[in-house]
N, C-alpha and C positions, 0 to 999 in steps of 0.2 A: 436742270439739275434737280433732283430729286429731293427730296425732306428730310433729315437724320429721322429714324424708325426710334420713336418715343421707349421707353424700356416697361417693363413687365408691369411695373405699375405708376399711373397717370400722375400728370402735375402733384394733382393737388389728391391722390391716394394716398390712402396709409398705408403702411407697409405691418404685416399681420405682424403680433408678438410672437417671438418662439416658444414653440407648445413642448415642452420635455416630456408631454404622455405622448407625443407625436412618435417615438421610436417604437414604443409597444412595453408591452410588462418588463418591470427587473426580476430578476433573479429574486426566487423564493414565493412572487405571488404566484397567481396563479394565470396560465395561460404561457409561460414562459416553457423554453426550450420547445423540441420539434413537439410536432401536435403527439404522436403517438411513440412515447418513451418505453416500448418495448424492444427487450434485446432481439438481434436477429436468430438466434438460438440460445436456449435454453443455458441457465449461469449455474453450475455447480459446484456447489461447496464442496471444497477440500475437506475429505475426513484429515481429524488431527489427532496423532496415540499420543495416552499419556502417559507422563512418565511416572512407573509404579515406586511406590517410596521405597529408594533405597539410603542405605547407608555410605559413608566414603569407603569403609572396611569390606561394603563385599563385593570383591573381586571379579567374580564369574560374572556378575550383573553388569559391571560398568564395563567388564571387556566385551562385550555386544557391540557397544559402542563406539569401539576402539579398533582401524582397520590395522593390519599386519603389521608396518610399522611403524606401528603408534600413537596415530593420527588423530583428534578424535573425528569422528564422521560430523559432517553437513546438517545443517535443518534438513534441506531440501530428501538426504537420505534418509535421516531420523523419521521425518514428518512429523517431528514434535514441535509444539509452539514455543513462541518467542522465551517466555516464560521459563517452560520445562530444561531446553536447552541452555539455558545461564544457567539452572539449577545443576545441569547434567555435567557443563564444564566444572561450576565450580566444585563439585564433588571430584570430579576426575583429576584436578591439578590437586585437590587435599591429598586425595590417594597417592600420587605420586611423590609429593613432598614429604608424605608419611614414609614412604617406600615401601607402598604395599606392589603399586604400579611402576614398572620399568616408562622413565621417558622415552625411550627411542628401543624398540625390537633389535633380539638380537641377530 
């Protein structure tokens, strides 16, 4: 019969303490993530228009932004920022509540 196979480390070995740099760098030093953090192709910035100061009272302006009926348009149509667009509704709902602006086309 053969001998039970002794395990990885002997009688009277220690057994190493665990090394927490043994994983490799965290997040933010340096060496972390893949070796070369270049996109595959080129990243481009979205231009973003802004929105020219208007008033709730002028009509012709805010109806740009207002599709047939009634709607108002999207960011993603606008391409105006987060910002301009809360300015853009909340001007467009004063207009109507003033009843400069029709809510629903007729």
């Amino acid at each position: 019969m053969k001998p039970r196979s002794s395990s990885k480390f002997g009688k009277f070995e220690k057994k190493k303490p665990f090394d927490k740099n043994a994983r490799g760098p965290k997040k933010g030093e340096k060496g972390y993530g893949s070796p070369s953090r270049t996109p595959s192709r080129p990243v481009r910035k979205r231009m973003r228009r802004v929105l020219p100061i208007m008033d709730y009272k002028d009509v012709e302006a805010l109806g740009k932004y207002i599709t047939e009926k009634g709607k108002i348009l999207p960011r993603r149509i606008t391409r105006l920022s987060s910002k301009d667009q809360r300015t853009l509704t909340r001007l467009i709902k004063k207009s109507r509540h003033s009843g400069l602006l029709a809510f629903q086309a007729n």
